[in-house]
GUDRENLO-540505 format. One record per residue (C-alpha): residue in one letter; x negated, y, z. Coordinates in pm, 1 decimal. Example, Ala and Ser with C-alpha at 12.3 -4.5 7.8 and 13.67 -1.06 7.14 Angstrom:
<dotors>
   rest          X          Y          Z
      a    -1230.0     -450.0      780.0
      s    -1367.0     -106.0      714.0
</dotors>
This chain:
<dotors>
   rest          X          Y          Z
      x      290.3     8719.5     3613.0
      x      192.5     8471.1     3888.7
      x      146.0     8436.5     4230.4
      x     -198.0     8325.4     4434.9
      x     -213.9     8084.0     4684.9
      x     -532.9     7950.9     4914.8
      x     -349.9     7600.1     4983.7
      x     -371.6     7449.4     5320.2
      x     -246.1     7199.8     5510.3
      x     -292.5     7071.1     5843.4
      x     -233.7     6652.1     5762.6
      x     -520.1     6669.6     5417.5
      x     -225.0     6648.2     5198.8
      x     -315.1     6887.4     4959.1
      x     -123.1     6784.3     4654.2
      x      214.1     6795.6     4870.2
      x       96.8     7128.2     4977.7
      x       53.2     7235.9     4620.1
      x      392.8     7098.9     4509.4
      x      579.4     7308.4     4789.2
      x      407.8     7581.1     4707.3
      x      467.2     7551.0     4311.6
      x      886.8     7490.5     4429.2
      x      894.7     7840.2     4602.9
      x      705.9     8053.9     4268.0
      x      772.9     8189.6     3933.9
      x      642.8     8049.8     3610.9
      x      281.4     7994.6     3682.2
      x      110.7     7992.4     4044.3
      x     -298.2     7987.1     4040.9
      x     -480.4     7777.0     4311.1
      x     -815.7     7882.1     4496.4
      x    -1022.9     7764.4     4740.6
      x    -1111.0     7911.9     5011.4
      x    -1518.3     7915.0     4932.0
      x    -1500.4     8092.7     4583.1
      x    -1527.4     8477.2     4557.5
      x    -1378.1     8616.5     4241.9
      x    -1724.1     8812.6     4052.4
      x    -1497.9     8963.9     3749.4
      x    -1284.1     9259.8     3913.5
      x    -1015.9     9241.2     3676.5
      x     -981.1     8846.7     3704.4
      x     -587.9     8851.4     3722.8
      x     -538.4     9069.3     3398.0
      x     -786.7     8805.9     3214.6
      x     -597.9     8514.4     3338.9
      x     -270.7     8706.2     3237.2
      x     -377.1     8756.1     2888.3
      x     -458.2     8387.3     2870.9
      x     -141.3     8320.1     2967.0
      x      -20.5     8530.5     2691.5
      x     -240.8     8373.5     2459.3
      x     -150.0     8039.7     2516.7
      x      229.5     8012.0     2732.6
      x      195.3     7635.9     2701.9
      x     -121.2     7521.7     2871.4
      x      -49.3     7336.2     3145.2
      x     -361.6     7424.1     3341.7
      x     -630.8     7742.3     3325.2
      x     -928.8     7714.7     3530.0
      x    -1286.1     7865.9     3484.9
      x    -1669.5     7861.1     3514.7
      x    -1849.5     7819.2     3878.5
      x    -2200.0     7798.5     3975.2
      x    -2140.8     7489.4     4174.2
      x    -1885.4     7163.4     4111.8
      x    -1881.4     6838.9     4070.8
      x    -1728.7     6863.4     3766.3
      x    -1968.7     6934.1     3454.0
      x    -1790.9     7116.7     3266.6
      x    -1710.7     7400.1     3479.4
      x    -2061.5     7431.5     3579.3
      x    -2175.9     7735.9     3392.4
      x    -2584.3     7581.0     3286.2
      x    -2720.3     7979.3     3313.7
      x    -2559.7     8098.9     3675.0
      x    -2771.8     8224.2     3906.1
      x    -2862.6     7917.8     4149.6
      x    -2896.7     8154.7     4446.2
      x    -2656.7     8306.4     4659.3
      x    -2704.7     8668.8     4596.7
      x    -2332.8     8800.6     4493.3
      x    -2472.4     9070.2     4313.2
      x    -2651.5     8827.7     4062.2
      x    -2333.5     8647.6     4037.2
      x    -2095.9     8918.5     3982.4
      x    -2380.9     9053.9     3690.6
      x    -2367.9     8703.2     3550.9
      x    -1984.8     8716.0     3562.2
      x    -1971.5     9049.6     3361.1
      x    -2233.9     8905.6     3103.0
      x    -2027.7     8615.9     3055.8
      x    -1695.4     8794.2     2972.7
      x    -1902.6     9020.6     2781.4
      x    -1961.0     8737.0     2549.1
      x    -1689.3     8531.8     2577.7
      x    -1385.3     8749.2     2668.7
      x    -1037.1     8599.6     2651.2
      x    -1162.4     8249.7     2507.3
      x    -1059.5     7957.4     2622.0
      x    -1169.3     7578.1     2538.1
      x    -1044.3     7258.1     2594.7
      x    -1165.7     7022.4     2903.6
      x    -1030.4     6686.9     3031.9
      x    -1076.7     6797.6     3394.7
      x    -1022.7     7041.0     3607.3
      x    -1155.0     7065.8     3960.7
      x     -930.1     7230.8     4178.3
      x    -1160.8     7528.6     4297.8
      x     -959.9     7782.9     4074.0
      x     -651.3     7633.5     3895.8
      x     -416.5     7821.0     3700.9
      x      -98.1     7572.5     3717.1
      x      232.5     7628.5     3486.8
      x      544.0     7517.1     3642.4
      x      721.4     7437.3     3340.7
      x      419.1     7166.5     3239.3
      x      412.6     7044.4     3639.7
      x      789.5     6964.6     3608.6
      x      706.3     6789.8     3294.2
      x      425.7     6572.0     3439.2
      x      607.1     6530.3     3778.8
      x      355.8     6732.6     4010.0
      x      101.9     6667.6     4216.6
      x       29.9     6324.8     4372.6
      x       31.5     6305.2     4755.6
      x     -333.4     6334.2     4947.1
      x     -669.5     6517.4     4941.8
      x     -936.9     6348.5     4780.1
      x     -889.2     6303.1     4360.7
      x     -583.8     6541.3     4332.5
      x     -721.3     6773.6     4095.0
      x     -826.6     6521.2     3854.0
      x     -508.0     6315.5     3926.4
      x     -333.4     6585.2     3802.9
      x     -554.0     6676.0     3502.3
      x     -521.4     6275.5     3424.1
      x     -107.5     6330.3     3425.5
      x     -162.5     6643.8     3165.4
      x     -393.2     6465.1     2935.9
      x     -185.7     6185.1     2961.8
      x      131.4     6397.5     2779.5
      x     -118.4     6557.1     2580.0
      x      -59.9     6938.5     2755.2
      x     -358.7     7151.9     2718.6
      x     -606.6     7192.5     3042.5
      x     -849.0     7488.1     2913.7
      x    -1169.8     7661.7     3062.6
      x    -1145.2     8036.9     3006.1
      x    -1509.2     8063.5     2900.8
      x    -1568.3     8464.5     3000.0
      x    -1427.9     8422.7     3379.9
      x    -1663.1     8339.8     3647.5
      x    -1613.2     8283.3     4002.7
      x    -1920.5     8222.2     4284.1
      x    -1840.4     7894.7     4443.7
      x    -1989.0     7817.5     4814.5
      x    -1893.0     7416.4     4794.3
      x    -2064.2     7238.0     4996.7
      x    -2319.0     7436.9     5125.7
      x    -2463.0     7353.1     5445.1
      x    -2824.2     7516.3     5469.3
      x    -2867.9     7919.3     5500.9
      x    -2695.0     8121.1     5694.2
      x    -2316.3     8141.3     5634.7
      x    -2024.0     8228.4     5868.1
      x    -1980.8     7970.0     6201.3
      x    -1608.1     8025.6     6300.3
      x    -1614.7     8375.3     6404.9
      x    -1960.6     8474.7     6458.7
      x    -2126.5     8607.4     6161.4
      x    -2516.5     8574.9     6135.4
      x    -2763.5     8814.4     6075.8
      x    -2893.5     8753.0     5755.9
      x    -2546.5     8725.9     5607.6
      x    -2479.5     9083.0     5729.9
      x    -2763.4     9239.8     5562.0
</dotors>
């Protein structure tokens, strides 16, 4: 039902990357970032049944532990970096929540969900790094297309974490191993 993509590119220019990538796929193509791990093991039938549920959203994105955006910022994750808590959390949530979705203004680009029929109808993705997430939710809300939080999925974001023990290019500490 859609294709995933971990955008790159080597100038910054993420929202031309995103826009050749949307050209080349179907109907809808989801966005990640490279720092989130997916905690709900069926995350690509929920976001096909949202599609379902609502064909003409013109962006799906969900709750994270950290963002600068507010309102994907789940209040009750775990604020620790123990992927087992998160992935419990994640259950919980779609335990309670399910397939429900609610209406944001915003969407950071961590985990975007992006229709192609509404990004032809807004004209894409502006060109550069910085602000193209919200660019492009400003373009939606602008036309009045829906940009909605599915409320039961949950993803562990890393973002911006520089303290602890993580993977340095290719060497992978100690404590991350255990």
């Amino acid at each position: 039902m859609f294709s995933t993509h971990i955008p790159y590119d080597i100038d910054g220019d993420l929202g031309s990357e995103y826009n050749r990538i949307m050209y080349q796929n179907g109907d809808w193509v989801l966005f990640i970032d490279h720092d989130i791990f997916l905690c709900h093991p069926h995350w690509h039938s929920v976001l096909s049944e949202i599609i379902r549920m609502r064909p003409n959203a013109g962006l799906i994105t969900c709750y994270t532990n950290r963002i600068g955006k507010t309102q994907q910022k789940h209040p009750n994750s775990p604020q620790n970096d123990d992927i087992v808590a998160h992935r419990k959390f994640a259950k919980e949530l779609f335990q309670m929540n399910h397939y429900r979705v609610m209406p944001i203004n915003r969407a950071s680009g961590m985990l975007m969900l992006v229709n192609k029929k509404q990004w032809e109808r807004v004209g894409g993705f502006e060109p550069g790094f910085f602000g193209v997430d919200w660019n492009y939710s400003k373009k939606l809300q602008n036309k009045g297309i829906e940009i909605l939080l599915a409320t039961g999925l949950y993803v562990y974001h890393l973002y911006n974490r520089t303290e602890g023990s993580w993977i340095e290019g290719e060497k992978v500490s100690m404590d991350f191993a255990k």
